[in-house]
VMD Tcl script that builds the backbone (N, CA, C; Angstrom):
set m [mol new atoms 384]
animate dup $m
set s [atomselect $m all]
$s set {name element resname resid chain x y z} {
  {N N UNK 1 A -47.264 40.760 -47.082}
  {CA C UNK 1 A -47.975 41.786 -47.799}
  {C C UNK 1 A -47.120 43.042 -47.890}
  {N N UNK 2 A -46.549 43.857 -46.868}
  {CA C UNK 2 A -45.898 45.097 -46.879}
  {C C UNK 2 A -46.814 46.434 -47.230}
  {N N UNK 3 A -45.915 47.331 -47.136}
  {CA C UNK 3 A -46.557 48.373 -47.190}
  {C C UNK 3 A -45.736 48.732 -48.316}
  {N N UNK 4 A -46.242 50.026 -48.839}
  {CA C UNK 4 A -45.244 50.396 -50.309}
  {C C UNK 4 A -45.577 51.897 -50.148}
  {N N UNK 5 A -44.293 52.900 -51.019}
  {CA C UNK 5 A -44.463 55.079 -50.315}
  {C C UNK 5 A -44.166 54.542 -52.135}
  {N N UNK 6 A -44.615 55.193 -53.295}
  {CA C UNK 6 A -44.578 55.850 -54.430}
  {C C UNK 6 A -43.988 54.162 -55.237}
  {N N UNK 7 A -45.007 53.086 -54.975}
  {CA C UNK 7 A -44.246 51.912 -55.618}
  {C C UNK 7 A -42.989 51.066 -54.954}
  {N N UNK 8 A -42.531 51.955 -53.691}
  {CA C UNK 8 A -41.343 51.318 -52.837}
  {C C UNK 8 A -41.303 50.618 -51.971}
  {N N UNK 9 A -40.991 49.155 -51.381}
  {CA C UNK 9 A -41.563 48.573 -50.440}
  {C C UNK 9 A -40.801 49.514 -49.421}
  {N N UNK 10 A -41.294 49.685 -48.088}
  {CA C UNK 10 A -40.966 50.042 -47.090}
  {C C UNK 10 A -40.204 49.078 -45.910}
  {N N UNK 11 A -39.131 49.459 -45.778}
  {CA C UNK 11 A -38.307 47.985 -44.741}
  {C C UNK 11 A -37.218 49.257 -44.294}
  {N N UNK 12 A -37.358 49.252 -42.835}
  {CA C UNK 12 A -36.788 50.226 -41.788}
  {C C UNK 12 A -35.130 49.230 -41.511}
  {N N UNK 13 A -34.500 50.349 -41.771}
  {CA C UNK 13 A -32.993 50.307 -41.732}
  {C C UNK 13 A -32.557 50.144 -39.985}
  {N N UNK 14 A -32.151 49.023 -39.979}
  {CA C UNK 14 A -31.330 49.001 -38.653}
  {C C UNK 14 A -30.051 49.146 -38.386}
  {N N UNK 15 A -29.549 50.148 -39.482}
  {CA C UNK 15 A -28.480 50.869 -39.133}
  {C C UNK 15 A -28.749 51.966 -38.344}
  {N N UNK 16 A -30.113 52.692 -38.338}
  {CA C UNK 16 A -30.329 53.976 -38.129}
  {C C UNK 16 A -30.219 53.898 -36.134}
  {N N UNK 17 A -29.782 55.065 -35.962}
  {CA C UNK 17 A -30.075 54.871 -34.192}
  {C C UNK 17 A -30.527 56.174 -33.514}
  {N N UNK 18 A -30.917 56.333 -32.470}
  {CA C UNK 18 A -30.839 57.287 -31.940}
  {C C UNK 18 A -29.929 58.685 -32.086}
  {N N UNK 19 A -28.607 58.156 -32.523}
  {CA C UNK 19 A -27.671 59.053 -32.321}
  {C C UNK 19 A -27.496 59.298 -33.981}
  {N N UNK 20 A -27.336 58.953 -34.993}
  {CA C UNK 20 A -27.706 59.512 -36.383}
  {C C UNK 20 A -28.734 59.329 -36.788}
  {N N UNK 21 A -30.160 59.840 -36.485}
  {CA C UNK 21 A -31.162 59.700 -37.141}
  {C C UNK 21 A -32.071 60.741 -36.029}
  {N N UNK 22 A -33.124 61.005 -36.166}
  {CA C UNK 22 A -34.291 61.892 -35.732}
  {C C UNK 22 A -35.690 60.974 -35.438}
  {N N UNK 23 A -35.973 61.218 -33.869}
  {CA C UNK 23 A -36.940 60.445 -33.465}
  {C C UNK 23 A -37.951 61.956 -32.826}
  {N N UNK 24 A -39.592 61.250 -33.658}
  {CA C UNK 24 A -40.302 62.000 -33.104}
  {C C UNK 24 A -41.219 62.101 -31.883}
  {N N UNK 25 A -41.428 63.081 -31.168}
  {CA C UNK 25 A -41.840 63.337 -29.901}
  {C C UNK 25 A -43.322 63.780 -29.971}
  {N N UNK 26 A -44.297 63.258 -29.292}
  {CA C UNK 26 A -45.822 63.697 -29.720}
  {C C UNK 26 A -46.325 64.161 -28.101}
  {N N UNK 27 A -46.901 65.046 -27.894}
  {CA C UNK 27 A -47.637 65.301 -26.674}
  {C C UNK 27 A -48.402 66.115 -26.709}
  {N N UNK 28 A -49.640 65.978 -25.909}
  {CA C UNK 28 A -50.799 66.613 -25.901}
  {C C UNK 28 A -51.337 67.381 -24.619}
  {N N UNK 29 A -52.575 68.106 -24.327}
  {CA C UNK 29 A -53.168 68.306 -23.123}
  {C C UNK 29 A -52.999 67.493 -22.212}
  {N N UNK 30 A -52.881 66.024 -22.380}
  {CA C UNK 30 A -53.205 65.175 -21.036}
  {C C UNK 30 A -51.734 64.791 -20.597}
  {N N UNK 31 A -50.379 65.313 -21.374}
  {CA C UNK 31 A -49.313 65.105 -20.729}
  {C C UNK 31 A -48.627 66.581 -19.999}
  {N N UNK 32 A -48.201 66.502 -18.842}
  {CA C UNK 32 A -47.843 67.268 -18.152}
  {C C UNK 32 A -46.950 67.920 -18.708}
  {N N UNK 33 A -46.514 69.491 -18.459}
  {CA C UNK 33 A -45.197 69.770 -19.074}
  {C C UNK 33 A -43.562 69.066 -18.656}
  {N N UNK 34 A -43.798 68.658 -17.570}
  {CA C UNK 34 A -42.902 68.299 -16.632}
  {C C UNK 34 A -42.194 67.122 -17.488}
  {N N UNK 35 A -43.473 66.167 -17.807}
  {CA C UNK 35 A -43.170 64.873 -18.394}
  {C C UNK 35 A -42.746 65.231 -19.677}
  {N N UNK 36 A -42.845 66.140 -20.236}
  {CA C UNK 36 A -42.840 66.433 -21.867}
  {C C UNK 36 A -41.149 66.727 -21.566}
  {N N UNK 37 A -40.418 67.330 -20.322}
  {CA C UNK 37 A -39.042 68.108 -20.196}
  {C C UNK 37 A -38.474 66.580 -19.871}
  {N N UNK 38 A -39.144 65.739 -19.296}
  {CA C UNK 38 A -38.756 64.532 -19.018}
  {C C UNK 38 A -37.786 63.637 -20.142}
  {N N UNK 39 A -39.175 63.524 -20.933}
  {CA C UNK 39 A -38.601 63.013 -22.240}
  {C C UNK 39 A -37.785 63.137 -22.916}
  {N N UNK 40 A -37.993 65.006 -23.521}
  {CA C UNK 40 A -37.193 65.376 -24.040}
  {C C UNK 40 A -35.452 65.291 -23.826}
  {N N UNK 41 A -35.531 65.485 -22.140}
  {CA C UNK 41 A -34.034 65.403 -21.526}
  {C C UNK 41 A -33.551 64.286 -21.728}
  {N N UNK 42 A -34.196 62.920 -21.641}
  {CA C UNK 42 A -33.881 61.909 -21.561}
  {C C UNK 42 A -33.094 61.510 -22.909}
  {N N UNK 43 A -34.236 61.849 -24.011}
  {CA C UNK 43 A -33.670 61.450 -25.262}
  {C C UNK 43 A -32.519 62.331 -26.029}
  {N N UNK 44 A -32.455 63.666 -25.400}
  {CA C UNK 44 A -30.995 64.415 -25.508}
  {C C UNK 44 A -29.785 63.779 -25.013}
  {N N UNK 45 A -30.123 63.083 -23.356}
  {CA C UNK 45 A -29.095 62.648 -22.859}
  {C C UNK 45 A -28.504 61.553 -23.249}
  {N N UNK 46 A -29.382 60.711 -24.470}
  {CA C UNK 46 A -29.014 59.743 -25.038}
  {C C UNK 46 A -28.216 59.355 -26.484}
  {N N UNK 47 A -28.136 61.476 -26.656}
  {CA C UNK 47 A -27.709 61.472 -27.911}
  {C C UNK 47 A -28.269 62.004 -29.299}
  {N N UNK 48 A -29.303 61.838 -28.723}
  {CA C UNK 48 A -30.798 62.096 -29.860}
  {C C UNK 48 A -31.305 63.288 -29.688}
  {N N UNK 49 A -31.923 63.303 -30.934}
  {CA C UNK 49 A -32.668 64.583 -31.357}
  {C C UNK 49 A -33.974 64.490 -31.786}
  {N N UNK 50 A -35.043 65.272 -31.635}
  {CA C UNK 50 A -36.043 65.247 -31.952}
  {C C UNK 50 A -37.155 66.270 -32.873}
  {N N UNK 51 A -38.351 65.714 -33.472}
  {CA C UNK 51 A -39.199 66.715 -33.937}
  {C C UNK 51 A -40.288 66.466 -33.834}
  {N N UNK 52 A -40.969 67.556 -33.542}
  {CA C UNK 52 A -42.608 67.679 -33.200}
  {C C UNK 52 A -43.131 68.365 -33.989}
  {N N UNK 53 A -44.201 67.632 -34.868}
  {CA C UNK 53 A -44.905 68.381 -35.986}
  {C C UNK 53 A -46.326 68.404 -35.790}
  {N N UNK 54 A -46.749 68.140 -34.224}
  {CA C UNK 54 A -48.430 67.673 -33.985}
  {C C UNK 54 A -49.142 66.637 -34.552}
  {N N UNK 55 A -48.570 65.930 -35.491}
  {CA C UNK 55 A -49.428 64.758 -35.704}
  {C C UNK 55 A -48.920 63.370 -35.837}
  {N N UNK 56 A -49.321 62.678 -35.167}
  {CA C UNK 56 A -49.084 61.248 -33.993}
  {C C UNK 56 A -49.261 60.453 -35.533}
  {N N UNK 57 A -50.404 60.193 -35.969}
  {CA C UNK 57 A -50.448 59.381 -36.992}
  {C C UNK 57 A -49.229 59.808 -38.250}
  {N N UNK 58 A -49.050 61.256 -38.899}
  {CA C UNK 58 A -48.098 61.030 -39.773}
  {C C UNK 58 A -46.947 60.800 -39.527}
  {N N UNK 59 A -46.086 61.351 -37.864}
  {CA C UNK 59 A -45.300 60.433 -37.599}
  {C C UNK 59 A -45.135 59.002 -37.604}
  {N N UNK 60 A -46.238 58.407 -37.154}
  {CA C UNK 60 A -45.876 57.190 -37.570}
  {C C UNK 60 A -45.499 56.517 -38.776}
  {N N UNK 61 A -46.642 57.408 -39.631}
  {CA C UNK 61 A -46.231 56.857 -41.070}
  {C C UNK 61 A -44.428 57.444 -41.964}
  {N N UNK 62 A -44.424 58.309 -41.061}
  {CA C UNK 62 A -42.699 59.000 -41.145}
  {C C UNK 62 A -41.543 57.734 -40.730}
  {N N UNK 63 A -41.826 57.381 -39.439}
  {CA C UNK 63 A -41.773 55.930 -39.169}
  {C C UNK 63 A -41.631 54.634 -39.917}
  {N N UNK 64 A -42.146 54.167 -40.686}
  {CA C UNK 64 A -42.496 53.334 -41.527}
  {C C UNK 64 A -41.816 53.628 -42.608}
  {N N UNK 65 A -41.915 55.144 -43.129}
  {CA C UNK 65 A -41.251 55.320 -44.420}
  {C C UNK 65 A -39.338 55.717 -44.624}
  {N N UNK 66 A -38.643 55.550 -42.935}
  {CA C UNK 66 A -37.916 55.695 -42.887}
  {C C UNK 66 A -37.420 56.736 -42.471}
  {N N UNK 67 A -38.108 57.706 -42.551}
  {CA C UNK 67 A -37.641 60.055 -42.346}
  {C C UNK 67 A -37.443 59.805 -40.746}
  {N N UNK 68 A -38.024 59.059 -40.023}
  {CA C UNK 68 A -37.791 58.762 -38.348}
  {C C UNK 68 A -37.485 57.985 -38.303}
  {N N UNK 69 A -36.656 57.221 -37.437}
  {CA C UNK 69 A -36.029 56.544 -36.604}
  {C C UNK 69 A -37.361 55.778 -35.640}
  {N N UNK 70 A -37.867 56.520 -34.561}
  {CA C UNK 70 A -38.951 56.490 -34.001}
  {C C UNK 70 A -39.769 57.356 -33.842}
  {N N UNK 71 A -40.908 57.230 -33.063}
  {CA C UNK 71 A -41.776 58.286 -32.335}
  {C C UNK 71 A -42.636 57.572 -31.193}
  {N N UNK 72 A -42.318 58.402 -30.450}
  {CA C UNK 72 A -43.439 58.340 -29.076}
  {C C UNK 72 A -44.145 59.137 -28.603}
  {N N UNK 73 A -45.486 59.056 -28.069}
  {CA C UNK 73 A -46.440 59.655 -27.458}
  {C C UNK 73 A -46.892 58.922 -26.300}
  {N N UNK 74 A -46.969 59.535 -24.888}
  {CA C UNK 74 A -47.434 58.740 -23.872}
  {C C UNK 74 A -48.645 58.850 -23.499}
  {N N UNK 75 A -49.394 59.843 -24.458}
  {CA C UNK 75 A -51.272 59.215 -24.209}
  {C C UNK 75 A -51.359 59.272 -25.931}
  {N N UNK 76 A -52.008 58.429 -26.444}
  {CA C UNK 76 A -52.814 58.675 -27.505}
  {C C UNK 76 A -53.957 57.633 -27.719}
  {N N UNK 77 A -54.833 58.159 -28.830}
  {CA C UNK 77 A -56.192 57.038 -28.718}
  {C C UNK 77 A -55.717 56.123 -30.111}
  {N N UNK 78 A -56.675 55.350 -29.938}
  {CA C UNK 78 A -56.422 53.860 -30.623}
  {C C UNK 78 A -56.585 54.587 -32.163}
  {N N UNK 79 A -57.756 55.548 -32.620}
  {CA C UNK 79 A -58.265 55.929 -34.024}
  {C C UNK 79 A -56.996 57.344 -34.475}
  {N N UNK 80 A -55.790 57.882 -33.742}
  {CA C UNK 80 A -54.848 58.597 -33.983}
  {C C UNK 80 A -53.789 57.307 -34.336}
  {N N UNK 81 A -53.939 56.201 -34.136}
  {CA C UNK 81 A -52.519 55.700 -34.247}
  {C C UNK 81 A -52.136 54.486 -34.824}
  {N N UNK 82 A -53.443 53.185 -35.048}
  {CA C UNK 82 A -53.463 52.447 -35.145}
  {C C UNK 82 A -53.288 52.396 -36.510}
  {N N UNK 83 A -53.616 53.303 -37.447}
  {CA C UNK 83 A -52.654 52.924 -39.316}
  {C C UNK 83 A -51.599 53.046 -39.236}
  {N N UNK 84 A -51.145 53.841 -38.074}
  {CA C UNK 84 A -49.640 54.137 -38.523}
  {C C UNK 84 A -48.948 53.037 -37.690}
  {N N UNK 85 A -49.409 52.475 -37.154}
  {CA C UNK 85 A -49.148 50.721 -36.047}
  {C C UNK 85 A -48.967 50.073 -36.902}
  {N N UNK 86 A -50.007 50.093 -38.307}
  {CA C UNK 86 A -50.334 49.209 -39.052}
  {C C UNK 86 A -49.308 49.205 -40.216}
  {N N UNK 87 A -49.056 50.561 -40.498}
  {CA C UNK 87 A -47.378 50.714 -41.445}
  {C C UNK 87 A -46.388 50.247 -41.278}
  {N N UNK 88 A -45.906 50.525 -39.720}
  {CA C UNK 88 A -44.997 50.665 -39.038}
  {C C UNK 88 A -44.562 48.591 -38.875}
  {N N UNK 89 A -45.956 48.095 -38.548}
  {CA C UNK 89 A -45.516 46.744 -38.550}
  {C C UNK 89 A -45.339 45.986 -40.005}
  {N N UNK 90 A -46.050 46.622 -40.994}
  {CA C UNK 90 A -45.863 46.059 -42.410}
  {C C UNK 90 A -44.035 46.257 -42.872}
  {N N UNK 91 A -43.683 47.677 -42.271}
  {CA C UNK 91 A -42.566 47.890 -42.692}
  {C C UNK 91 A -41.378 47.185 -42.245}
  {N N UNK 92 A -41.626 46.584 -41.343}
  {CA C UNK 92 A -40.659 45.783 -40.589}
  {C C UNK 92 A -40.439 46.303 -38.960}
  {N N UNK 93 A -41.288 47.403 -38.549}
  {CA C UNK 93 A -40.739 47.716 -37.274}
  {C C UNK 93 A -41.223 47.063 -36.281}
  {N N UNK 94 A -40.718 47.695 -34.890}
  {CA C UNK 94 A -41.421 47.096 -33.417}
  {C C UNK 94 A -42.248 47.956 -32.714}
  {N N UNK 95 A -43.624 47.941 -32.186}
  {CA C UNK 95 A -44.301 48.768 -31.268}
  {C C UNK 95 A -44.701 48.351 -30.305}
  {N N UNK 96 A -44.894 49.315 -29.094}
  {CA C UNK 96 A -45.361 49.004 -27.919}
  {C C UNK 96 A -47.371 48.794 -28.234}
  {N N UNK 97 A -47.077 47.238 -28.188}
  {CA C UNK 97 A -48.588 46.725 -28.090}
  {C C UNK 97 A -50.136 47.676 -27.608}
  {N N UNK 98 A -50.935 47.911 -28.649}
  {CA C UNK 98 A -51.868 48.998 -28.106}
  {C C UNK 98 A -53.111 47.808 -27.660}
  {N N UNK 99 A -53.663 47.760 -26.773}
  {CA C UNK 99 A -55.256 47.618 -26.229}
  {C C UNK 99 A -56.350 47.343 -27.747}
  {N N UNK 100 A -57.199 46.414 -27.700}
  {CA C UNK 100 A -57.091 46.527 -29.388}
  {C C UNK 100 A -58.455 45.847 -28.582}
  {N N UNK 101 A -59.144 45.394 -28.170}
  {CA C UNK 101 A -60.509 45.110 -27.704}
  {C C UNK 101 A -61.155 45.272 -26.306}
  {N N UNK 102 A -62.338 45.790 -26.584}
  {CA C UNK 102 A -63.532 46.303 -25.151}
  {C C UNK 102 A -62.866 47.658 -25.126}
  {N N UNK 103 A -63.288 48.082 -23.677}
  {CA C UNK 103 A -62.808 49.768 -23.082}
  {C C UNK 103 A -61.545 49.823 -23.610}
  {N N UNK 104 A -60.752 49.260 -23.021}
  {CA C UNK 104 A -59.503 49.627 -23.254}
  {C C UNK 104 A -59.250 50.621 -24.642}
  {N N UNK 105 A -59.765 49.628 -25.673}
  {CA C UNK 105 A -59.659 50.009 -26.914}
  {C C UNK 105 A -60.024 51.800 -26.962}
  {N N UNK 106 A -60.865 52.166 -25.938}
  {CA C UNK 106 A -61.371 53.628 -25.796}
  {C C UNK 106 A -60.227 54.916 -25.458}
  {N N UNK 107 A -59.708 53.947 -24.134}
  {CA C UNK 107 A -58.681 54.647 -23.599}
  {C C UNK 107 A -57.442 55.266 -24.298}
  {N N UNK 108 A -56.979 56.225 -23.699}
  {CA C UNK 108 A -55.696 56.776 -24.016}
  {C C UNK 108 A -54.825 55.799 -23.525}
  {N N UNK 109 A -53.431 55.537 -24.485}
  {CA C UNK 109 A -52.287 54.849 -23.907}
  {C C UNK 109 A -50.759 54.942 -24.753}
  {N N UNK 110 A -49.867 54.910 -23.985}
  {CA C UNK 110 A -48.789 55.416 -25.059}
  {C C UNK 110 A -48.817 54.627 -26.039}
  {N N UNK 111 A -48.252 55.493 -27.093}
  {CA C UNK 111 A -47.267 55.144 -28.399}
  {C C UNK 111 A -45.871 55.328 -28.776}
  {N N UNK 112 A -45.702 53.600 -29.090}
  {CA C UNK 112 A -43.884 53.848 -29.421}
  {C C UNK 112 A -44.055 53.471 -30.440}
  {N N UNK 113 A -43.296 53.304 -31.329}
  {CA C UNK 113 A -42.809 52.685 -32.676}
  {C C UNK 113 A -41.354 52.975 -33.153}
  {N N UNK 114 A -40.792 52.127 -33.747}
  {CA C UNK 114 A -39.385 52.398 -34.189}
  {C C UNK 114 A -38.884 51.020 -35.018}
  {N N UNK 115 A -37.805 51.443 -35.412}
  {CA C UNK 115 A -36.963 50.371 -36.140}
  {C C UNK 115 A -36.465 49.148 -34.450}
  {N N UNK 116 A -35.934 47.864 -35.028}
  {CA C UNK 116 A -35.512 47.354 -34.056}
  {C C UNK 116 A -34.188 47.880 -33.265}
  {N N UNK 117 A -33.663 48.586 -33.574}
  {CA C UNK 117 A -32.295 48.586 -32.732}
  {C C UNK 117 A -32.492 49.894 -32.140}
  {N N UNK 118 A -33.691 50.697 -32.197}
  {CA C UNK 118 A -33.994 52.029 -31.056}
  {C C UNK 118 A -34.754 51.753 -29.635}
  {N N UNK 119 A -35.738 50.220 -30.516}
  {CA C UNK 119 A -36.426 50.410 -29.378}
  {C C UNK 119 A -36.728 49.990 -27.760}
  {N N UNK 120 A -35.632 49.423 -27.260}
  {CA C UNK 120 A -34.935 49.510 -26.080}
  {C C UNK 120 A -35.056 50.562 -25.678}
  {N N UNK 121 A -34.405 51.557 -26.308}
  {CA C UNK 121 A -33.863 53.152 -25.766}
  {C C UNK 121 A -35.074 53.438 -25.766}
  {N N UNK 122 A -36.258 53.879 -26.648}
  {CA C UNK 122 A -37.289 54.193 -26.728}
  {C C UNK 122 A -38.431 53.767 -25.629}
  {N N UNK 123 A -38.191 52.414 -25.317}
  {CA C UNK 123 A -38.906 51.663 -24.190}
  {C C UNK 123 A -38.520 52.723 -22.767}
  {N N UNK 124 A -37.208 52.465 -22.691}
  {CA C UNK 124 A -36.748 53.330 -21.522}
  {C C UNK 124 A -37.176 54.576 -21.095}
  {N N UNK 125 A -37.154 55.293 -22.287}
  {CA C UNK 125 A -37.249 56.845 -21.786}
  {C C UNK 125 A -39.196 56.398 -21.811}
  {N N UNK 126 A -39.568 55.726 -22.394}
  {CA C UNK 126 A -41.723 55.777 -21.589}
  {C C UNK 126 A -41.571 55.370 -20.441}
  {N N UNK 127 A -40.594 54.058 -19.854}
  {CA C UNK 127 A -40.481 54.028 -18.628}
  {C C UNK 127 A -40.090 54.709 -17.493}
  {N N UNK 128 A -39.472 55.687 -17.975}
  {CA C UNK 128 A -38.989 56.613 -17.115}
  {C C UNK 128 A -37.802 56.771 -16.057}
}
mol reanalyze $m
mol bondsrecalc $m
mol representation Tube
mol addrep $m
C-alpha cells in the first residue's frame, strides 16, 4: 500500500545516517532533565545532531517523509504516536514495537523510529 507526501511515494533513504542527516529528540514532563542531557550527549557523541519542535507525532511523520533521519521519545502514549508508526512503517522504516492491546496500550512507553541503518545507534542511546 505505502504512504504518499503531495502524490510521492515515501521510501526512507538508507544512505542517510546519523552523522549527515538530523534526528529528532522529543521529551516531556515525565522525562527527567538529567535523561534529556543523557540523550542529547549521547547522540552528539555519536556525531549527530538534533531538533526539537514539541511534537512527537509530526516528527514522526518528518520521519517517514524523509526531513529526519530518526526520532525518539522515551515516554509517549499510544494516541501521540501510533500514525506516525503507521507512516513510518508504510515508508519503509524500523520502530521500536509499541504495546498495541489491554493496559499497556494506556501506558506511556518510548518511541523510536528511523530509517534502517540509524536504528542500532538509535536503539542504543534508549538503552542507555
Amino acid at each position: 500500500m505505502g504512504a504518499s507526501l503531495n502524490g510521492k511515494n515515501l521510501s526512507l533513504d538508507p544512505s542517510r545516517t546519523l552523522q549527515n542527516a538530523i534526528t529528532g529528540i522529543g521529551c516531556n514532563s515525565y522525562v527527567i532533565p538529567e535523561r534529556v542531557g543523557a540523550i542529547v550527549s549521547a547522540l552528539l557523541g555519536k556525531g549527530g545532531s538534533f531538533i526539537r519542535n514539541g511534537s512527537g507525532a509530526l516528527m514522526l511523520a518528518y520521519v517517514a517523509a524523509g526531513r529526519l533521519v530518526g526520532y525518539y521519545e522515551p515516554h509517549m502514549r499510544a494516541w501521540d504516536c501510533m500514525a506516525g508508526y503507521c507512516l513510518v512503517k508504510e515508508a519503509g522504516g524500523t520502530y521500536l514495537p509499541f504495546p498495541a492491546e489491554g493496559e499497556a496500550l494506556l501506558q506511556r512507553h518510548p518511541v523510536l523510529a528511523s530509517n534502517e541503518t540509524v536504528y542500532a545507534d538509535l536503539l542504543a542511546i534508549h538503552i542507555g
